[in-house]
N, CA, C and O atoms as CSV, one atom per row, in Angstrom:
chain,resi,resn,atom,element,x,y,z
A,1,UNK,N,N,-15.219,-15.981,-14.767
A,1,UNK,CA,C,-14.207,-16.081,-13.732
A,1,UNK,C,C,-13.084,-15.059,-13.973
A,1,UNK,O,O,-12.546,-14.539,-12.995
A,2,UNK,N,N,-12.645,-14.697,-15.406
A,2,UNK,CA,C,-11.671,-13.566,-15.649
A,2,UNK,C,C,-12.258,-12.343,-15.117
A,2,UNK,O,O,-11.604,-11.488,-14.519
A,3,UNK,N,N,-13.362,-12.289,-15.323
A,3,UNK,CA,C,-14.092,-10.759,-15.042
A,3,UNK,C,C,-13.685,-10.703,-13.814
A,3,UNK,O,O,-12.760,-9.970,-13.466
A,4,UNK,N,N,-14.565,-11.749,-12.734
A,4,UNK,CA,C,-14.360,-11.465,-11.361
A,4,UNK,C,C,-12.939,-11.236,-10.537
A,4,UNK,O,O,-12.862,-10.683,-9.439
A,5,UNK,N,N,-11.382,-11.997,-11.607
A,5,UNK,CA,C,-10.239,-11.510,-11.186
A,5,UNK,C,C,-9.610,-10.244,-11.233
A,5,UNK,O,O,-8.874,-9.711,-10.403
A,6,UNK,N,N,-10.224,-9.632,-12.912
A,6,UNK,CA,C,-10.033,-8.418,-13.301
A,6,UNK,C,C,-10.696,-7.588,-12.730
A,6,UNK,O,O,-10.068,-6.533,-12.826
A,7,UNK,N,N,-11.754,-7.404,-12.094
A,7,UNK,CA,C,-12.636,-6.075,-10.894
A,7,UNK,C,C,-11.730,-6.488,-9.563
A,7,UNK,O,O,-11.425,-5.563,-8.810
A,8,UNK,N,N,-11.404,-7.470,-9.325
A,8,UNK,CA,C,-10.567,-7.856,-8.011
A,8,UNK,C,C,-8.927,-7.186,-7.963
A,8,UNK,O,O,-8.178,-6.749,-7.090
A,9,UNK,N,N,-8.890,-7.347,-9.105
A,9,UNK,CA,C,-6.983,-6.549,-9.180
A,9,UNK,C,C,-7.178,-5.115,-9.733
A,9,UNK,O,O,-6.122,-4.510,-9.918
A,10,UNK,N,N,-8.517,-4.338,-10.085
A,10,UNK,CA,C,-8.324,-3.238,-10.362
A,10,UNK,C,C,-8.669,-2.607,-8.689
A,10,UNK,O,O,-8.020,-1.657,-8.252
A,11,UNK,N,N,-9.716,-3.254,-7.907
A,11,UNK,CA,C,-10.343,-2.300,-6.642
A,11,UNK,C,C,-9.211,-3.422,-5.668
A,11,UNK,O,O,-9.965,-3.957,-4.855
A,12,UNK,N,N,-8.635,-3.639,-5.577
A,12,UNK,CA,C,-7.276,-4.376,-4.900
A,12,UNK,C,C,-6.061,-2.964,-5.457
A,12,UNK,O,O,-5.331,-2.387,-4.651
A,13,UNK,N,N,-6.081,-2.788,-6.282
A,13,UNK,CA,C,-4.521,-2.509,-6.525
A,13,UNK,C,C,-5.003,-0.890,-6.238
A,13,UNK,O,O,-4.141,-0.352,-5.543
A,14,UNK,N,N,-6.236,0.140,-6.598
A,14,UNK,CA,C,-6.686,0.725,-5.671
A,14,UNK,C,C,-6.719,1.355,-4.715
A,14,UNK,O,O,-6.470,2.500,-4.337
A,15,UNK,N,N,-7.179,0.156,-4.240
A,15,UNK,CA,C,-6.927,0.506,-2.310
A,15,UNK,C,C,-5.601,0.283,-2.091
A,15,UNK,O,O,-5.299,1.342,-1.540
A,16,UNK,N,N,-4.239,-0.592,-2.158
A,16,UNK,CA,C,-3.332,-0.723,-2.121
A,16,UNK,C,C,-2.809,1.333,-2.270
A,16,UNK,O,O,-2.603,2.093,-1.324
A,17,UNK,N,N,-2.768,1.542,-3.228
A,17,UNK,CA,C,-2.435,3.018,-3.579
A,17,UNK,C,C,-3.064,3.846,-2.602
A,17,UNK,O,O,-2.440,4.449,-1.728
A,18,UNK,N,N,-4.061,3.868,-2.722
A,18,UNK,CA,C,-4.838,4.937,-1.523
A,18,UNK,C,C,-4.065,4.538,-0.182
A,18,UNK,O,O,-3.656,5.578,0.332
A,19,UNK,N,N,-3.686,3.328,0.636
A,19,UNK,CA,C,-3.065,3.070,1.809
A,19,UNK,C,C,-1.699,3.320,1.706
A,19,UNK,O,O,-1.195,3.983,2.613
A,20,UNK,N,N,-1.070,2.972,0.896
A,20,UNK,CA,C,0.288,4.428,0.775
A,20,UNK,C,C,0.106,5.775,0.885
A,20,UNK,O,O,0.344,6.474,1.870
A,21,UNK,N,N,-0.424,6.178,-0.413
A,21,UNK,CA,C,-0.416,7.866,0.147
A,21,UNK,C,C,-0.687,8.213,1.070
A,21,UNK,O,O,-0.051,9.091,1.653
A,22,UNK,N,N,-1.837,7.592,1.585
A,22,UNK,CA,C,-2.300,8.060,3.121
A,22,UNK,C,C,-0.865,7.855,3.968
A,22,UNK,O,O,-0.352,8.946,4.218
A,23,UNK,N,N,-0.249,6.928,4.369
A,23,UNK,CA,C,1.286,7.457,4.464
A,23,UNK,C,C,1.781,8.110,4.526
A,23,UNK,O,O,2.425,8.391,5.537
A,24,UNK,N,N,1.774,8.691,3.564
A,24,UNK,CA,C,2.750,10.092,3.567
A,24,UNK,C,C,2.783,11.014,5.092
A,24,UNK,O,O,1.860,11.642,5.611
A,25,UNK,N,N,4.480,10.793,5.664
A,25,UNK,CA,C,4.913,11.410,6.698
A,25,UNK,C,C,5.826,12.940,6.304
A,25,UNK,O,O,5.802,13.906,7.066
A,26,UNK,N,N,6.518,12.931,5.132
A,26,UNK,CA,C,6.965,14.396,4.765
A,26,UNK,C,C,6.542,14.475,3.604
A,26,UNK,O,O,6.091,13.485,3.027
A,27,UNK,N,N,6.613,15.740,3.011
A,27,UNK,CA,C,6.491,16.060,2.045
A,27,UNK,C,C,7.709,16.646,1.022
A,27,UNK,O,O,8.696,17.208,1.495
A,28,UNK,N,N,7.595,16.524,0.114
A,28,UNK,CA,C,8.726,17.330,-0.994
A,28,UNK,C,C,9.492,16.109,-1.052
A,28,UNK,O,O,9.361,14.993,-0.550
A,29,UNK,N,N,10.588,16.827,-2.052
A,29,UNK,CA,C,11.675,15.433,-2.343
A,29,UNK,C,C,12.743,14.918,-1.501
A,29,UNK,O,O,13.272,13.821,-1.317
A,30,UNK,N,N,12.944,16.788,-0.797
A,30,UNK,CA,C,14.186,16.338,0.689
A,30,UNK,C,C,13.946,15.168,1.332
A,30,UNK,O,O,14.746,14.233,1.364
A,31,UNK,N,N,12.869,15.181,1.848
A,31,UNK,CA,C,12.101,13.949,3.052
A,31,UNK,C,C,12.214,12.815,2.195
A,31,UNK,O,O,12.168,11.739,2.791
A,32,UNK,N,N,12.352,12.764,0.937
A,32,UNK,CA,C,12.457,11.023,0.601
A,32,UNK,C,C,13.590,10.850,0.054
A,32,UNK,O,O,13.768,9.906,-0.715
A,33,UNK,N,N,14.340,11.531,0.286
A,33,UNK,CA,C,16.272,10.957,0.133
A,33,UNK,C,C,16.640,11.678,1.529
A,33,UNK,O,O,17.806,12.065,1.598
A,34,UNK,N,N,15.915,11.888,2.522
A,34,UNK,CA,C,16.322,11.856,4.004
A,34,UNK,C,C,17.042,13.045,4.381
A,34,UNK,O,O,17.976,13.148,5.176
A,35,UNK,N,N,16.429,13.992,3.643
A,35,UNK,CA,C,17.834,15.003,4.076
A,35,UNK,C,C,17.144,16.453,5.058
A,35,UNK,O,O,17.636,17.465,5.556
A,36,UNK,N,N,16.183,16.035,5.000
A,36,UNK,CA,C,15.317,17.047,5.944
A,36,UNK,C,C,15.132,16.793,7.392
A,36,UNK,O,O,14.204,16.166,7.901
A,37,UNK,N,N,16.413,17.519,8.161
A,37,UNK,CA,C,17.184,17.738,9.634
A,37,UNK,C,C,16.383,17.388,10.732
A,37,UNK,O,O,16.810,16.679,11.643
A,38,UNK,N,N,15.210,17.860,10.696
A,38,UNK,CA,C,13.971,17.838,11.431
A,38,UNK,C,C,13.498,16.723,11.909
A,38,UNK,O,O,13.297,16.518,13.106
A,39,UNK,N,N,13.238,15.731,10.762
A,39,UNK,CA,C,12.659,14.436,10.755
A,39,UNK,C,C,12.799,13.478,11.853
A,39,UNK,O,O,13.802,12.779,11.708
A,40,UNK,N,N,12.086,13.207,12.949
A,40,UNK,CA,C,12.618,11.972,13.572
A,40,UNK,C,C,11.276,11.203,13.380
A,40,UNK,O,O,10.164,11.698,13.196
A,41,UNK,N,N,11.578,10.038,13.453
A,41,UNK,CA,C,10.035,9.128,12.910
A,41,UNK,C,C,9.694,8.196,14.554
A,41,UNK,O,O,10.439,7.521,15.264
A,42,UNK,N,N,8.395,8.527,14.661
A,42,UNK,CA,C,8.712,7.469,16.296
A,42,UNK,C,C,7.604,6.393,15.627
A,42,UNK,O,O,7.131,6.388,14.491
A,43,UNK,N,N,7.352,5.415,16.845
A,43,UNK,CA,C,6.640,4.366,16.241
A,43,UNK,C,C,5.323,4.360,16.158
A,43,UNK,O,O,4.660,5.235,16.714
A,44,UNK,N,N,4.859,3.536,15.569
A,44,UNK,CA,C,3.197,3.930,14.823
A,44,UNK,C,C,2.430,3.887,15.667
A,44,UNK,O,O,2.599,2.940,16.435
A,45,UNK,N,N,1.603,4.537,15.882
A,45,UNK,CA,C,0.681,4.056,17.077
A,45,UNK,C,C,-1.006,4.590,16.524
A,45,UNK,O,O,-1.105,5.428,15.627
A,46,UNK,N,N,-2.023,4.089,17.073
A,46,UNK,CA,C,-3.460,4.267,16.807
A,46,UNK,C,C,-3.905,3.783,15.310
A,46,UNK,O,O,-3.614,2.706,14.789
A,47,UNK,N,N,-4.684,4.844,14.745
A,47,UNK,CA,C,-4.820,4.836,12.947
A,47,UNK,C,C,-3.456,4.555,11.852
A,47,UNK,O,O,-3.346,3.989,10.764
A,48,UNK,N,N,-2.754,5.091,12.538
A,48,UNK,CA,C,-1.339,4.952,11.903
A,48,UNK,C,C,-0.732,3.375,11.722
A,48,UNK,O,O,-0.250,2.881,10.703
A,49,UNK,N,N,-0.885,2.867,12.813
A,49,UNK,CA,C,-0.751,1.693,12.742
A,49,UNK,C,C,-1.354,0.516,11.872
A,49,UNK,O,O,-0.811,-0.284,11.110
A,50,UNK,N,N,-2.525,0.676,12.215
A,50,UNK,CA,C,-3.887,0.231,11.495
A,50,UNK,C,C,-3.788,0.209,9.973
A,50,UNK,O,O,-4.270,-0.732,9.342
A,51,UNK,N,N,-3.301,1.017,9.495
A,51,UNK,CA,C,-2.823,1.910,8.078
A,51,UNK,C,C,-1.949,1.156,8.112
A,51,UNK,O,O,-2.032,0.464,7.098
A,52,UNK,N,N,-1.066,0.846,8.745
A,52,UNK,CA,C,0.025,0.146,7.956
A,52,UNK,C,C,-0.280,-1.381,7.670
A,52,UNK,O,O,0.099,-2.025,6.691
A,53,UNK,N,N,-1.280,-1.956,9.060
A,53,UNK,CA,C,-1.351,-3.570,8.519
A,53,UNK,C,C,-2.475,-4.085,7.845
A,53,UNK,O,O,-2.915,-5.232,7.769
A,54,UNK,N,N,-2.970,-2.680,7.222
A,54,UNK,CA,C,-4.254,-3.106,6.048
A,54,UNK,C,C,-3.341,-2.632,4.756
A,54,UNK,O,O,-3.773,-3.024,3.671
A,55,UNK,N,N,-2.174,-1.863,4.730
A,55,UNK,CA,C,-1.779,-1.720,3.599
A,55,UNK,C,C,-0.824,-2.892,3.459
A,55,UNK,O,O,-0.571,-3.006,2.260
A,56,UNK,N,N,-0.179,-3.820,4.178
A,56,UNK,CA,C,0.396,-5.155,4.123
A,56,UNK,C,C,-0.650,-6.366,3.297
A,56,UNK,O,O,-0.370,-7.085,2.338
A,57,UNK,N,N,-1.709,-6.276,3.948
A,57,UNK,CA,C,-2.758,-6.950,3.709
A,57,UNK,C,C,-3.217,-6.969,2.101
A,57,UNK,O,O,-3.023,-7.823,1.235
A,58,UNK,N,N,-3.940,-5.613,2.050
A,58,UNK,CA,C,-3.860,-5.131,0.605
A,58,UNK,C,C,-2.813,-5.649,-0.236
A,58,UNK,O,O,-3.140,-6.146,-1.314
A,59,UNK,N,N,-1.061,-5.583,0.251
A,59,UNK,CA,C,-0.521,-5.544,-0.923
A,59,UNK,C,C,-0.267,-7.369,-1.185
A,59,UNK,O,O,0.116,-7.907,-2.224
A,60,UNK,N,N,-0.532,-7.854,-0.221
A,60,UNK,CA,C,-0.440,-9.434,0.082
A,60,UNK,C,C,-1.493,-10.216,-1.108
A,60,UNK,O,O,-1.449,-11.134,-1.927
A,61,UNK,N,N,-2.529,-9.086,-0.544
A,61,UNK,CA,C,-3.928,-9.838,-1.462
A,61,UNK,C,C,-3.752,-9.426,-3.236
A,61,UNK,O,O,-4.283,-10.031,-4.167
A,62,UNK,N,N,-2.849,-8.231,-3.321
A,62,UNK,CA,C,-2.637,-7.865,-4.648
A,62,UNK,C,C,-1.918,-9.175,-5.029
A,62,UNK,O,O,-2.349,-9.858,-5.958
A,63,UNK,N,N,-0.847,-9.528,-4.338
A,63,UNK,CA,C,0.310,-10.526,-4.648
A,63,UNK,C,C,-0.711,-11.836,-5.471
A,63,UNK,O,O,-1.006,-11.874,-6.665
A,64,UNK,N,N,-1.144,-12.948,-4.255
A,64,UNK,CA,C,-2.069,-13.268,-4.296
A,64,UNK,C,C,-2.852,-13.556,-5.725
A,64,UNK,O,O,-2.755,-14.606,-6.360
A,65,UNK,N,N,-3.690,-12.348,-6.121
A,65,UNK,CA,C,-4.415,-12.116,-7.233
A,65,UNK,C,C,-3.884,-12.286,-8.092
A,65,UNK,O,O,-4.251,-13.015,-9.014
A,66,UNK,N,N,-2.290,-11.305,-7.999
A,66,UNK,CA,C,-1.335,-11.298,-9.773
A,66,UNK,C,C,-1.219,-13.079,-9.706
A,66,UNK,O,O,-1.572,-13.646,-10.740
A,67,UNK,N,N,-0.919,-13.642,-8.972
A,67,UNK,CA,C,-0.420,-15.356,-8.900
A,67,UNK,C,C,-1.165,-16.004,-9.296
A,67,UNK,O,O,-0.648,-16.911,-9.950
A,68,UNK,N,N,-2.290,-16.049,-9.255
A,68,UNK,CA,C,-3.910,-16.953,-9.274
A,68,UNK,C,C,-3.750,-16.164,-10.825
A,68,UNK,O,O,-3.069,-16.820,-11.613
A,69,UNK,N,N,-4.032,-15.472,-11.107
A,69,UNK,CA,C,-4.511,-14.570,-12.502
A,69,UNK,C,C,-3.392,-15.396,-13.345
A,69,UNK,O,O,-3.602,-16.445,-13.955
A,70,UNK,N,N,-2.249,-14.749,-13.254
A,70,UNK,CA,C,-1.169,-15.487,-14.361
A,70,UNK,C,C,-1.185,-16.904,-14.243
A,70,UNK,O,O,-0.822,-17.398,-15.310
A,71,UNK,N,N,-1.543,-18.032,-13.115
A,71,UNK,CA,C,-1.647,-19.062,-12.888
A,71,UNK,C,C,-2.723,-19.683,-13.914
A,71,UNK,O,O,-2.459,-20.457,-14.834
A,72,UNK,N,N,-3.790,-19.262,-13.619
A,72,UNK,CA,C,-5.302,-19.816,-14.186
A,72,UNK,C,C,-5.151,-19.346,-15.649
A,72,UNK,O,O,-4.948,-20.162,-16.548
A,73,UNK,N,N,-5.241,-18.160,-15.851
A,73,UNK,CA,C,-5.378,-17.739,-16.820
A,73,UNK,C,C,-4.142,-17.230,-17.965
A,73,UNK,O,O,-4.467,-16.758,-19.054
């Protein structure tokens, strides 16, 4: 039963990572302390969207896992 939590929080936490980066709307360090003039962000729409409520999901099910894991075990 540890095994099956431990393959579950390594390909969980994973995909969690891969659905962030995919994220990524600017690049460099300007764009993430906001200082790049350009930037206007509109709202998510299509794949973009999609991307965001499987990376909720993901990080829900990470939650989830860490709770049950430190719980049980």
């Amino acid at each position: 039963m540890k095994t099956f939590f431990d393959i579950a929080l390594i390909i969980t936490s994973i995909a969690t990572v891969i659905c962030v980066v995919l994220q990524n709307r600017g690049v460099g360090m300007g764009s993430l302390a906001g200082s790049e003039p350009g930037a206007i962000f509109s709202a998510r729409r299509g794949v973009e969207k999609i991307l965001f409520y499987v990376t909720i999901g993901f990080s829900a099910l990470l939650v989830v896992l860490v709770v049950t894991s430190v719980l049980i075990f």
